[in-house]
C-alpha positions in Angstrom: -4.9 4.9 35.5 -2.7 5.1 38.5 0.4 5.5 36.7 3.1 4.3 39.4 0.8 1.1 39.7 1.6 1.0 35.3 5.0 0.5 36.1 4.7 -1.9 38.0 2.2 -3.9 35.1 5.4 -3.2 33.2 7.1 -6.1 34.5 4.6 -8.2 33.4 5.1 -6.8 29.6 9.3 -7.2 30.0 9.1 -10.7 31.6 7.5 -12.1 28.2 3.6 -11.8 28.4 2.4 -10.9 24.5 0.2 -8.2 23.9 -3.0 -9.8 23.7 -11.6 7.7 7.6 -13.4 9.5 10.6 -16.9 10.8 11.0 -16.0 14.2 12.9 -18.5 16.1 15.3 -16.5 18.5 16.6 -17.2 19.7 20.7 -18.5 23.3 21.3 -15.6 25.6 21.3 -15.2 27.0 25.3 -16.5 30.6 25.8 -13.5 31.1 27.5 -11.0 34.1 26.4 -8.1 32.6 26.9 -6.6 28.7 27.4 -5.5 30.0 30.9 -7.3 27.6 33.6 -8.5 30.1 36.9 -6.1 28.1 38.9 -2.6 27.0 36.9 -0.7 23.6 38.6 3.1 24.5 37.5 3.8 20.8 37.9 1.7 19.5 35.6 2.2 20.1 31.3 -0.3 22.8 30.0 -0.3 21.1 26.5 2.1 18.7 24.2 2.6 20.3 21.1 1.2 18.2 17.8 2.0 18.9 14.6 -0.1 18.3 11.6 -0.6 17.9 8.1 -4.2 18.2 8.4 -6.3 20.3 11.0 -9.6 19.1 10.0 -8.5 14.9 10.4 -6.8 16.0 13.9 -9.7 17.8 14.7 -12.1 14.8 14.0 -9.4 12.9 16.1 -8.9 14.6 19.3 -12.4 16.5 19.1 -14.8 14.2 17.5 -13.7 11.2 18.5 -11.8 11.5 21.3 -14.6 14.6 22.7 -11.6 17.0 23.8 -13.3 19.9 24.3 -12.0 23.4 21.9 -10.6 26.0 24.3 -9.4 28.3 21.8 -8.9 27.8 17.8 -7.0 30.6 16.1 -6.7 30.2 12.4 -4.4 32.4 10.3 -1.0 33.6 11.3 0.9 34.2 15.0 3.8 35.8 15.0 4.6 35.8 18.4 4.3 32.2 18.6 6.4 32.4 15.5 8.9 33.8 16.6 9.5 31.5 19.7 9.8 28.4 17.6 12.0 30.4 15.3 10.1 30.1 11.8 9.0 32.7 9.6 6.0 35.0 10.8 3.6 33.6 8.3 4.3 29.7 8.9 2.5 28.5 11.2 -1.4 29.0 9.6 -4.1 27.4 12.1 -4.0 26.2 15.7 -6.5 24.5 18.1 -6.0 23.7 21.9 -7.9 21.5 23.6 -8.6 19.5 26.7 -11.0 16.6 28.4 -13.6 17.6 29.8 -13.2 18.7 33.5 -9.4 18.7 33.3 -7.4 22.1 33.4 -3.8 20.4 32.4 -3.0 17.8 30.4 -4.1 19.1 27.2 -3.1 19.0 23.2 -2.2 22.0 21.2 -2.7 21.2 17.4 -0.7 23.3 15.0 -0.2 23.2 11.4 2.5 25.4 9.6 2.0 26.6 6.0 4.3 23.4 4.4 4.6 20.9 6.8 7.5 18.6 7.7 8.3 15.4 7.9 7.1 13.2 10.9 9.5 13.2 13.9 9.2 9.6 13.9 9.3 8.1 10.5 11.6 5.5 10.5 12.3 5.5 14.2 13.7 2.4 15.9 12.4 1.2 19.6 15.4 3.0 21.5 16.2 5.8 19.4 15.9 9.6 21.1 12.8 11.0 20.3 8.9 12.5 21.7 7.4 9.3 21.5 3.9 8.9 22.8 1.0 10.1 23.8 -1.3 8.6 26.5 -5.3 8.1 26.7 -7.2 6.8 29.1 -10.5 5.1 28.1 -13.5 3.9 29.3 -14.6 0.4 28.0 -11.4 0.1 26.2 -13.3 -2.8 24.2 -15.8 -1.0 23.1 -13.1 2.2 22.2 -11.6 -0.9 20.3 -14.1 -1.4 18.4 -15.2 1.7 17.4 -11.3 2.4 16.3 -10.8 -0.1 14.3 -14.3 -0.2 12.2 -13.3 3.6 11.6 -10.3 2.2 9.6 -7.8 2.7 12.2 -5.2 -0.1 12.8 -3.8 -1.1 15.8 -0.1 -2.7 16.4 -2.0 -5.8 18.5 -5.2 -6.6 20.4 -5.4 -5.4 23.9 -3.2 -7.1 26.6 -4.3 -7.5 29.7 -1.8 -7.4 33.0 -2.1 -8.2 36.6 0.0 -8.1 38.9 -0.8 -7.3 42.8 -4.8 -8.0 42.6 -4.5 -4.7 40.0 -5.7 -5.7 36.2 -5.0 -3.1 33.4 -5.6 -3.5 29.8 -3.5 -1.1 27.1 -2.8 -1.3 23.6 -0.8 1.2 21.1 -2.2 2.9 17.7 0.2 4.0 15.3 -1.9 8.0 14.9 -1.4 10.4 12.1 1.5 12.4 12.0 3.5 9.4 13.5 2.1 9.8 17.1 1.8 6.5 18.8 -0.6 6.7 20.6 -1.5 4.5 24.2 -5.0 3.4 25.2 -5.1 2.6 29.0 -7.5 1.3 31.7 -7.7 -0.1 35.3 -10.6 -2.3 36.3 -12.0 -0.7 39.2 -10.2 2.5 38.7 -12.2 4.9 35.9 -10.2 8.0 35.2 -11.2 11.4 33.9 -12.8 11.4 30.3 -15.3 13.2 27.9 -18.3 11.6 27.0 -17.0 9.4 24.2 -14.7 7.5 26.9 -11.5 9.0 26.3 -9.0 11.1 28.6 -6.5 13.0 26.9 -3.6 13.1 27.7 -2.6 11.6 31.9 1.2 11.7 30.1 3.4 11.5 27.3 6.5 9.4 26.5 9.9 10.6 25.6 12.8 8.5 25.2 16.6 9.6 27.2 19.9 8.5 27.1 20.8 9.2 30.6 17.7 9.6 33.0 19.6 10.6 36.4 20.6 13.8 34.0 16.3 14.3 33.3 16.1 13.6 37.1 17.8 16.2 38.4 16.4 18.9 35.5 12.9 18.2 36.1 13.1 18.6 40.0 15.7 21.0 40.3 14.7 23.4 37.7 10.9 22.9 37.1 9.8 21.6 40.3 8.5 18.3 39.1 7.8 15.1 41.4 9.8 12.3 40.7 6.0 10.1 41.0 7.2 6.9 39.9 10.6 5.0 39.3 11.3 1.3 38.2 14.4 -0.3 36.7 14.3 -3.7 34.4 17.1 -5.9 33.5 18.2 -9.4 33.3 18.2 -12.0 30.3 14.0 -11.6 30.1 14.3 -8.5 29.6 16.8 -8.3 27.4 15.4 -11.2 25.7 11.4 -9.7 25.1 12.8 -6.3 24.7 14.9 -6.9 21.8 18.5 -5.5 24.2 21.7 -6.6 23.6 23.4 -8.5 27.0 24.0 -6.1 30.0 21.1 -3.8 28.9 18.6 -2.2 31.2 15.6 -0.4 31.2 14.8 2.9 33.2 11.4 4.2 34.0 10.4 7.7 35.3 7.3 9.9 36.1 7.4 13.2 36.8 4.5 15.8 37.6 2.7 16.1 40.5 2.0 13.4 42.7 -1.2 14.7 43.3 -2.2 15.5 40.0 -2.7 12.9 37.3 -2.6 15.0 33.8 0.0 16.1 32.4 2.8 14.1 33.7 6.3 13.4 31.8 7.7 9.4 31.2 11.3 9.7 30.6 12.1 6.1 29.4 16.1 5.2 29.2 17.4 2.2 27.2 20.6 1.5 29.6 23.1 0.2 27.3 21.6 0.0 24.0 22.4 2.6 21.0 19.8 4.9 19.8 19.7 7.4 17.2 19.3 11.2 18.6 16.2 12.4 17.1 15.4 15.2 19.1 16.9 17.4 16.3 14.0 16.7 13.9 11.4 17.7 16.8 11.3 21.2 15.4 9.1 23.3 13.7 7.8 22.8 10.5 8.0 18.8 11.7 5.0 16.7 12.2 4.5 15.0 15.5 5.1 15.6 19.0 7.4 18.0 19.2 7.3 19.8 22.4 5.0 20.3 25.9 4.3 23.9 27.3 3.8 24.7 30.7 2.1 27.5 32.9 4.6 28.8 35.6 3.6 31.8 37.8 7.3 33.1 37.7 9.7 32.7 34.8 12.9 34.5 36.2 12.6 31.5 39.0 12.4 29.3 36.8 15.5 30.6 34.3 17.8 31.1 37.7 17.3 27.8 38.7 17.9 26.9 35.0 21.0 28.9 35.3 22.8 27.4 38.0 22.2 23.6 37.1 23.6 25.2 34.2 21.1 24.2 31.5 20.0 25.3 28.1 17.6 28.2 28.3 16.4 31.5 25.8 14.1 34.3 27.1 11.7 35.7 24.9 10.4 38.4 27.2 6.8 39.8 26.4 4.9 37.9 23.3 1.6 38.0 22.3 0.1 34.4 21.2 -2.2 31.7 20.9 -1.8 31.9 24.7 -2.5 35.6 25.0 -0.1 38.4 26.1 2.3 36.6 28.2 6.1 36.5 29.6 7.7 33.2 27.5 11.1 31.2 28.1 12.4 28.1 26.5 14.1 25.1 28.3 15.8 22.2 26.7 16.0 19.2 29.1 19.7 17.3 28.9 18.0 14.6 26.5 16.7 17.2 24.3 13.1 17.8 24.8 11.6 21.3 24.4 9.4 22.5 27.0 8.1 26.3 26.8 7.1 28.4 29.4 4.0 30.7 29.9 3.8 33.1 33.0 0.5 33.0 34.9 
């Protein structure tokens, strides 16, 4: 869906309207050598990193169900990859990336280590600091519904439905394995990118802040990023349906390209309500979201920029991975998200 036009149906959430086993058969893995698209867009997330406790159920998930295709799938050990996420050599065991149909960005890269953590998530409250969720779009969200739920899965409501502006959208939210909340999204009149089962994976994910001018500035200073959407919520409404204490605001950013609609970043700050920092437990072994990678055609740019915000930044050189035999850096963003880099 046109995501700036989302935050706008937001308002209609804030100011008090309600929200309204698997049978796998797993896509064709691509023929592709590598998960490297012919033309990379450095402003748009290559893949959000998943962990799980169980490749075949994700697989059946994001594959079967959802009809992400399988760009590459390396079972057994990487080292390299290893290495960059600072585990032993021999933890992480299987791994699968994969993406809709027709998109080049956007995608999800499944891993599973050897002994897997606990969820990122468990336990989380609405404003704590954490990767938070994952977007879909659908196609006949009823009908997605429907198949969902007689599958066994169990949503948190039935769909809502907002207008605002002539533009109607319908969402609704699926607590997924590994404590991934996932979003199911569609715009009457406005059908986005999906595989043939209906689903788009993933136009965004969500990740919570505690100071979103900080995010700003990192994600257009040092990656590049456009700032696609902003919106700001407060008064007694809001306070009142969001559950804030008196004074409290809510802060709304996009950021990715404005002419690209995968792979895009929500940075959502809860203006003066506490929240736990959970970005800690978004590390490997840890189920979940725990981090997003993206393709850049020039790392050293990218770190020198990262250098003179100053932010938080290691250099792995050289490493051979899942991704192939590539230059690698990590970033931390001020809030505390991960985000790798992959020269292309």
């Amino acid at each position: 869906m046109d995501l700036p036009v989302r935050r706008r149906l937001l308002a209609c959430l804030v100011l008090g309207l309600s929200l309204g086993g698997c049978a796998w058969r797993p896509s064709s893995p691509s023929k592709e050598p590598s998960a490297v698209p012919p033309t990379v867009n450095p402003k748009a997330y290559a893949y959000a990193v998943i962990s799980v406790a169980d490749m075949d159920q994700a697989l059946a998930l994001w594959s079967g169900r959802f009809g992400m295709r399988v760009a590459v799938r390396r079972e057994g050990s990487d080292p390299g990859l290893a290495a960059v996420w600072g585990v032993e050599a021999g933890e992480i065991i299987d791994q699968a990336l994969l993406l809709t149909p027709g998109m080049a960005q956007g995608g999800i890269h499944l891993v599973r280590f050897r002994i897997p953590g606990p969820a990122v998530r468990e336990g989380a409250a609405p404003t704590d600091l954490v990767p938070k969720s994952v977007d879909i779009a659908a196609r006949d969200l009823p009908a997605r519904y429907a198949e969902l739920d007689a599958a066994g899965y169990r949503f948190r409501s039935p769909i809502g439905r907002f207008e605002t502006d002539g533009i109607v959208v319908h969402e609704v939210h699926l607590p997924g394995p590994d404590g991934v909340n996932l979003v199911f999204l569609e715009q009457e009149g406005k059908p986005e990118p999906v595989s043939p089962e209906g689903y788009g994976v993933a136009p965004q994910i969500v990740a919570t802040s505690p100071d979103n001018r900080r995010e700003k500035a990192f994600f257009e200073r040092v990656l590049g990023l456009d700032e696609t959407s902003y919106h700001r919520f407060a008064g007694p409404e809001v306070e009142r349906t969001i559950g804030l204490p008196s004074g409290a605001a809510l802060d709304i950013r996009i950021f990715g390209d404005a002419g690209y609609g995968y792979g895009r970043l929500e940075i959502v700050q809860y203006e003066g309500a506490k929240g736990a920092d959970l970005y800690p437990r978004a590390r490997p072994p840890a189920r979940g979201l725990l981090s997003v990678t993206f393709f850049v055609p020039d790392v050293d740019a990218v770190l020198a920029r990262a250098a003179a915000l100053p932010a938080p930044a290691v250099d792995h050189g050289i490493v051979d991975t899942v991704f192939g035999r590539a230059r690698m850096a990590t970033l931390t963003s001020p809030a505390g998200l991960r985000i790798d880099l992959v020269q292309r």
